[in-house]
C-alpha positions as CSV (number, residue, x, y, z in Angstrom):
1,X,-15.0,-18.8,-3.9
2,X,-13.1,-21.1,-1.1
3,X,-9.7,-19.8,-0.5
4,X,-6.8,-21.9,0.7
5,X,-6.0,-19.7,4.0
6,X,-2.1,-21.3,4.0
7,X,-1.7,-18.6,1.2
8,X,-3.5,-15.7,2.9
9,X,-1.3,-12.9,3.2
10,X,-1.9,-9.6,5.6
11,X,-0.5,-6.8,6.0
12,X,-0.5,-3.0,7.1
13,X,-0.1,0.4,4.8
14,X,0.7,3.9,6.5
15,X,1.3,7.5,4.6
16,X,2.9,8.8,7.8
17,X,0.0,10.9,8.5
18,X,0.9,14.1,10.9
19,X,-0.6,12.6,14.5
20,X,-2.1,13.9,17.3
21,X,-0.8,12.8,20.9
22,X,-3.8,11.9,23.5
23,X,-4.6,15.4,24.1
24,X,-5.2,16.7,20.8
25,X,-2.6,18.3,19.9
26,X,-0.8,18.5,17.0
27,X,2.6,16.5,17.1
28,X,5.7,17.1,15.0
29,X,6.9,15.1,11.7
30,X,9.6,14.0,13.6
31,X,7.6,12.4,16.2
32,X,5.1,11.0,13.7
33,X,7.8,9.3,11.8
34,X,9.5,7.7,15.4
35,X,5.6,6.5,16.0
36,X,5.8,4.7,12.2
37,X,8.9,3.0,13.6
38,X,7.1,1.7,17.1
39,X,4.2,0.7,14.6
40,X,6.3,-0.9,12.1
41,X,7.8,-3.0,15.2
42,X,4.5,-3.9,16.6
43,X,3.2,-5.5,13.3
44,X,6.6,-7.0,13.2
45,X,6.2,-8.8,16.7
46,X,2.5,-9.8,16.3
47,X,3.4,-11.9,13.0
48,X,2.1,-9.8,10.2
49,X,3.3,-10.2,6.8
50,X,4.0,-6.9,5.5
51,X,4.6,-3.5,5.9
52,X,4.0,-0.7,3.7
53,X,5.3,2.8,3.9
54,X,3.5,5.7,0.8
55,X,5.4,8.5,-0.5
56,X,3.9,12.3,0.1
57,X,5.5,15.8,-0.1
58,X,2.6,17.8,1.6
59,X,2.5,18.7,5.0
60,X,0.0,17.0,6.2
61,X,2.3,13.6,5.7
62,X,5.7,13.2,7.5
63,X,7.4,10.8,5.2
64,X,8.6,11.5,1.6
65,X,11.4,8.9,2.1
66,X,9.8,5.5,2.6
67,X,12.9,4.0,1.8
68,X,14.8,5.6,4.3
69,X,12.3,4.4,7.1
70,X,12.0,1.1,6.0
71,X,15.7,0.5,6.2
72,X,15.5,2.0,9.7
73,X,12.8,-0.8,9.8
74,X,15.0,-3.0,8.6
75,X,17.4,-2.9,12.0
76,X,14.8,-3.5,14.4
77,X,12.2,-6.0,13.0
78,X,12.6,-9.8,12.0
79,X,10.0,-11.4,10.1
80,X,7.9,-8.5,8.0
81,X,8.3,-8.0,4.8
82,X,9.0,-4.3,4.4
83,X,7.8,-2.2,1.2
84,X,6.4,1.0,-0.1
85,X,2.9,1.7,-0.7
86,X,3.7,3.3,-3.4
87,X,7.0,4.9,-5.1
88,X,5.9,7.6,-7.0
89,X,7.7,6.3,-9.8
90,X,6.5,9.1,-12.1
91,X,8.5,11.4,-10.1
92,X,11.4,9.3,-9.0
93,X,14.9,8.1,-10.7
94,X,14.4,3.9,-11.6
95,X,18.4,3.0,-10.9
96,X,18.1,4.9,-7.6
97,X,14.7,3.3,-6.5
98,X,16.5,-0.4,-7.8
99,X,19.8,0.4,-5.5
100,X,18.0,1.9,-2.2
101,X,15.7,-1.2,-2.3
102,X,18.2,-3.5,-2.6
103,X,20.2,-1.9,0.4
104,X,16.9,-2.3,2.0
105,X,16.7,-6.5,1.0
106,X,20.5,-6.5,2.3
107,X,19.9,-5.0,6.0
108,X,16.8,-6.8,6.3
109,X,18.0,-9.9,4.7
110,X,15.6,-10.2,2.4
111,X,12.6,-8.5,3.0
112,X,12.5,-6.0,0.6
113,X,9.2,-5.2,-1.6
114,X,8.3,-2.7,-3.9
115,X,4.8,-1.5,-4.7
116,X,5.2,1.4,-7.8
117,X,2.1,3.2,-8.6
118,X,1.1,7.2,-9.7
119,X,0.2,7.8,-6.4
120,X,-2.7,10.5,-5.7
121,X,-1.1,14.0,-5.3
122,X,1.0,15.6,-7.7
123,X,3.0,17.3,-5.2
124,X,6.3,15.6,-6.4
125,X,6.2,16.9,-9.9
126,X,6.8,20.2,-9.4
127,X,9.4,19.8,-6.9
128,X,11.5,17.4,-9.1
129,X,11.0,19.4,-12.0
130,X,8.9,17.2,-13.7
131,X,5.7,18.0,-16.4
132,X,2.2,17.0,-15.5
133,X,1.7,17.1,-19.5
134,X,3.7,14.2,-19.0
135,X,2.5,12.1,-16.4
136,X,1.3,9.1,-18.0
137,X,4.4,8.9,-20.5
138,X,6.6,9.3,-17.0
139,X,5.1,6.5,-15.2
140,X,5.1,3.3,-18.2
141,X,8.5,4.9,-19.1
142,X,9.9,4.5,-15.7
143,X,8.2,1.1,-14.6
144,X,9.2,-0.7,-17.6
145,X,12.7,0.2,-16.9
146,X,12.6,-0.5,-13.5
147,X,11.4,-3.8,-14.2
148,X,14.3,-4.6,-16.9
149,X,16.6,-3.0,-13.5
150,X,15.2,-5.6,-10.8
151,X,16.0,-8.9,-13.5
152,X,19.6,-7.9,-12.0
153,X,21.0,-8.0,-15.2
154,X,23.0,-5.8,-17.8
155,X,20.6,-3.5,-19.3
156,X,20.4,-1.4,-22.7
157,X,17.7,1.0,-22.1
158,X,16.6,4.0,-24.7
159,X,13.9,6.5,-23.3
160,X,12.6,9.7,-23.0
161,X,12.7,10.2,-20.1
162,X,15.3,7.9,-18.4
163,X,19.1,7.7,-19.3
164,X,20.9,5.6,-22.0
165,X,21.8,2.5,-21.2
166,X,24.7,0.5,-22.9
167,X,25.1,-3.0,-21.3
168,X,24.9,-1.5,-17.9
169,X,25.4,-3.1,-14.8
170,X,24.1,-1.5,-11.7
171,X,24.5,-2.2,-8.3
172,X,24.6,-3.7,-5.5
173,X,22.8,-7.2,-6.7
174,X,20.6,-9.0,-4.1
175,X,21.4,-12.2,-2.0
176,X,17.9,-13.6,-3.9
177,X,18.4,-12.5,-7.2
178,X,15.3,-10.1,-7.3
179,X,12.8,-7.9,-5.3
180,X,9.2,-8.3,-5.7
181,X,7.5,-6.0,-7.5
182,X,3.6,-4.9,-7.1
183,X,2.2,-2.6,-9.1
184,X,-1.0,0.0,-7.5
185,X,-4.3,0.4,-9.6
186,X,-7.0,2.2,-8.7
187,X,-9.2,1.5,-11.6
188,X,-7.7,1.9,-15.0
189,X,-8.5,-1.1,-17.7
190,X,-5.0,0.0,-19.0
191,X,-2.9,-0.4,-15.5
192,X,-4.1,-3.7,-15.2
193,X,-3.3,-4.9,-18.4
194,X,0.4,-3.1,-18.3
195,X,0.5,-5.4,-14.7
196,X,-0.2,-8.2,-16.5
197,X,2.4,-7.5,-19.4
198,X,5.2,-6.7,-17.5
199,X,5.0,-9.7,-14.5
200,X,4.3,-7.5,-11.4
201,X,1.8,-8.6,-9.0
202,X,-1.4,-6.6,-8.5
203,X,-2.9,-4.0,-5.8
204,X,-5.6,-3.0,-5.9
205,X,-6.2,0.7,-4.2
206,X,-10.1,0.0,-3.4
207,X,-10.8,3.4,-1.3
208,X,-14.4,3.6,-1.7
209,X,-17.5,2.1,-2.8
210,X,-18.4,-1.8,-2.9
211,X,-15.1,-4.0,-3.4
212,X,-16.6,-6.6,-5.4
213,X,-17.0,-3.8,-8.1
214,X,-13.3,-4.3,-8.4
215,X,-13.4,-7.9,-9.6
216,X,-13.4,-7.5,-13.3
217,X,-10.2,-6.4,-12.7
218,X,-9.4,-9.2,-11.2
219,X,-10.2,-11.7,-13.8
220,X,-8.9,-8.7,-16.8
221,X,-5.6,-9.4,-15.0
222,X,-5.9,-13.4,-15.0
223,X,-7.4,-13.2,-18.8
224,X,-4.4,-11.0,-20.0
225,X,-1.8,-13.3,-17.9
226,X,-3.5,-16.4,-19.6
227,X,-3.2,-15.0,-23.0
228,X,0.1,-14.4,-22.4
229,X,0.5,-18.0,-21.3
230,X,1.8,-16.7,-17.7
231,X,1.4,-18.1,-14.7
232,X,-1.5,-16.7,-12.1
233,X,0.1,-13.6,-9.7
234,X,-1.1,-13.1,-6.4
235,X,-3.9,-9.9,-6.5
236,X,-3.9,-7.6,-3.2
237,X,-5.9,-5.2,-1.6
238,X,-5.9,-2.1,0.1
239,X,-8.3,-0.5,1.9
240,X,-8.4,2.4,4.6
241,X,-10.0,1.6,8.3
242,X,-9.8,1.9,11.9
243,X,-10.5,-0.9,14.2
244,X,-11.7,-0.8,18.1
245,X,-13.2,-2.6,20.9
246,X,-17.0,-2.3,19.7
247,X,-18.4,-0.9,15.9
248,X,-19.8,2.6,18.2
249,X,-15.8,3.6,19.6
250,X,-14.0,3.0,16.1
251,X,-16.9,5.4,14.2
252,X,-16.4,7.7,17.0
253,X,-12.8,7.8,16.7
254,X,-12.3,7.5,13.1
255,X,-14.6,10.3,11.9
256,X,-13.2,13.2,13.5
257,X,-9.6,12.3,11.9
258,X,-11.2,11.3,8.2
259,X,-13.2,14.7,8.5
260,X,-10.1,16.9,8.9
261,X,-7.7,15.0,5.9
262,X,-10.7,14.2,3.4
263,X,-12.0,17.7,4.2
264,X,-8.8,19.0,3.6
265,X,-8.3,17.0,0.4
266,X,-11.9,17.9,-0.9
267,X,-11.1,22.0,0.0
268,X,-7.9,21.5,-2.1
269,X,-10.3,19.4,-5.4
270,X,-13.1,21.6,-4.7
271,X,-15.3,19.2,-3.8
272,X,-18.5,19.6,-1.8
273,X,-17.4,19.2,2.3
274,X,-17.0,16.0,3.9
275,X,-20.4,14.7,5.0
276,X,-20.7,12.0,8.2
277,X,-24.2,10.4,6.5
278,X,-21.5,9.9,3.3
279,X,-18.4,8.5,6.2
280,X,-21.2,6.2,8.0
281,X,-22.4,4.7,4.3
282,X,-18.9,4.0,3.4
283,X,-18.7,2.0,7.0
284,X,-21.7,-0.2,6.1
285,X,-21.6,-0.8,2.9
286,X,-18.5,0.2,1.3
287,X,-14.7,0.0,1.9
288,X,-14.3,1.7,4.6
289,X,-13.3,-1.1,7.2
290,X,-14.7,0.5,10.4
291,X,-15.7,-1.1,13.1
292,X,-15.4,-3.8,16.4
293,X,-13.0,-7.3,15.5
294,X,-16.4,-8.5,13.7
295,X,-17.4,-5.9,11.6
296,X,-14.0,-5.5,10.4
297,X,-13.2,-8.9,9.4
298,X,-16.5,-9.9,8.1
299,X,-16.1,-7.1,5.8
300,X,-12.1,-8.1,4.7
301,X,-13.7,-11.5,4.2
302,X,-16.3,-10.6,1.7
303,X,-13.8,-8.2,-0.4
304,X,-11.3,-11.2,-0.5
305,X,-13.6,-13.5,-1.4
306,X,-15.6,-11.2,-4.0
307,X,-12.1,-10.3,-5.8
308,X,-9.7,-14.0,-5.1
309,X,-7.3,-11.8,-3.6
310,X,-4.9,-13.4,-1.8
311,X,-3.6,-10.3,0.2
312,X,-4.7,-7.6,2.0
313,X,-3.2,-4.5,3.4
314,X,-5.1,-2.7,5.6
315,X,-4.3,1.4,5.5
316,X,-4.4,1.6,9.6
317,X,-3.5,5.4,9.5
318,X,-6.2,8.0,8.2
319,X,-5.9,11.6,9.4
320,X,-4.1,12.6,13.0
321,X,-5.1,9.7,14.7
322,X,-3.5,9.6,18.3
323,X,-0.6,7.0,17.9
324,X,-1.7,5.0,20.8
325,X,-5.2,4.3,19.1
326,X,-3.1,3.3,15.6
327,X,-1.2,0.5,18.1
328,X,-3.9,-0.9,19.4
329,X,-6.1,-1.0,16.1
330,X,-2.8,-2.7,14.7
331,X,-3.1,-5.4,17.4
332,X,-6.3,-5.8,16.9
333,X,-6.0,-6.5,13.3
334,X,-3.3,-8.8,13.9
335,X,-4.2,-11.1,16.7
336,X,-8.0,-11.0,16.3
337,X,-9.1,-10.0,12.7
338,X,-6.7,-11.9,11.0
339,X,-7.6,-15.3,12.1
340,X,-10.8,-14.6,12.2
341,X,-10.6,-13.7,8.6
342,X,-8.2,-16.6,8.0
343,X,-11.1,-19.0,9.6
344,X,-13.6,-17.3,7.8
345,X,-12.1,-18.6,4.1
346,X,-10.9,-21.6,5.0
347,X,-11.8,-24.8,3.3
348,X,-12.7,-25.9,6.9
349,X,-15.4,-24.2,6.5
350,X,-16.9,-26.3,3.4
């Protein structure tokens, strides 16, 4: 597939993760989220499209208010586009996540995205007094309200789960009239097609195993948005990694930080212990982008290419890696990788 690279999008995610300073030790949320912030401003400055902030309550993570970072974001950067990867929207209030975000698009004039998904933990349900009985009912429930709430219009709303709505207005209303809305699947038929129905663009969380495995997704999305006689959405990617000077420093480097937070994950699923062997097949031949300038783009290439994505968000931050090796993977990324991959699809290159 030849992709126009004009509409090429790239951009960064980040959970927060708890970091390590240069000596190993373990530094404080606080400091972890200022890092985000000095991140956030690099990708900013080296011309990247977006920015994406997830949602955790564990302690492991330092942010559980994207929002609130991104509009801190929002007073020091220019150009990004600045939105969460994801709202747990199972877990969350619709009008609220409508009227943070559109504070966010007014500080930042703009820039404001939203990516709603399930997310991976189920941390939040408990703390907001929520069932896990009801967690599919929670999420449709909530996203097809927020969506009727970003159209910016009155809205009469009856659910289950979400209040009454008579004619409602709610406020404030964007400059632009709407924030974009993405919706995160990481493999269910059913997600894609509820994308499709509702008009939100689609990510695609691809954490493992060959990307191009995720392209009947792809063309379920474009079938269901044909049969719906709608026009074609942009499809997006994101994918964890680590990017250094040569392939040997970012393997060294990355495996000791996906060690301790997929071995803590698999402890906490009771699954079998994190395996390197497993961490160095993921790094050649699955979707784990790991790996010199190169390596890394010639692998966001082929997943682009394999899906017709038109985006890709690459999740920099994986376990408590040292905040000065996250900056300079980000730079990396952005002044090398990204025109290479740009070159890579071009229609030049026909």
């Amino acid at each position: 597939m030849n992709i126009d690279s004009s509409q090429l999008r790239f951009g960064l995610d980040t959970f927060g993760d708890v970091s390590h300073d240069d000596q190993g030790k373990l530094q404080s949320p606080a400091q972890s989220i200022r890092n985000v912030i000095e991140q956030g401003k690099l990708a900013d400055q080296t011309g990247l499209y977006g920015f994406n902030i997830g949602e955790h309550h564990r302690d492991d993570y330092a942010i559980s208010a994207p929002d609130t970072v991104l509009a801190g974001l929002a007073t020091v950067t220019n150009q990004i586009k600045l939105g969460s990867g994801v709202t747990v929207l199972s877990s969350e209030d619709p009008i609220r996540v409508y009227q943070r975000f559109a504070t966010i698009d007014a500080m930042s004039n703009g820039r404001a995205e939203i990516t709603a998904g399930r997310g991976s933990f189920t941390e939040s349900f408990p703390l907001f007094g929520y069932e896990l009985s009801d967690y599919a009912d929670l999420f449709e429930e909530k996203l097809e309200l927020l969506v009727e709430l970003l159209k910016e219009k009155p809205v009469t709303w009856v659910g289950h789960h979400t209040p009454k709505l008579s004619n409602q207005e709610v406020y404030p209303k964007t400059e632009r009239g709407q924030i974009p809305l993405r919706v995160g699947v990481g493999g269910s038929p059913e997600s894609v097609m509820r994308a499709a129905r509702l008009d939100a663009d689609l990510a695609l969380a691809i954490i493992g195993g060959d990307p191009a495995r995720f392209a009947p997704y792809a063309k379920l999305y474009y079938d269901v948005l044909d049969k719906l006689h709608k026009p074609h959405r942009p499809i997006s990617i994101h994918s964890p990694g680590h990017i250094a000077d040569t392939d040997e420093q970012a393997v060294e480097e990355m495996w000791p930080m996906y060690e301790i937070a997929f071995g803590r994950i698999g402890k906490e699923r009771g699954w079998p212990p994190v395996q390197k062997n497993n961490f160095l097949a993921e790094v050649q031949n699955g979707s784990l982008y790991v790996g010199s300038v190169e390596t890394v783009a010639k692998k966001i290439a082929y997943a682009m290419d394999a899906i017709g994505a038109q985006r890709f968000d690459f999740k920099y931050a994986n376990g408590p890696m040292p905040h000065s090796k996250l900056m300079h993977s980000i730079e990396l990324y952005a002044t090398k990788v990204v025109p290479m991959v740009r070159d890579m699809l071009s229609y030049a290159k026909i």
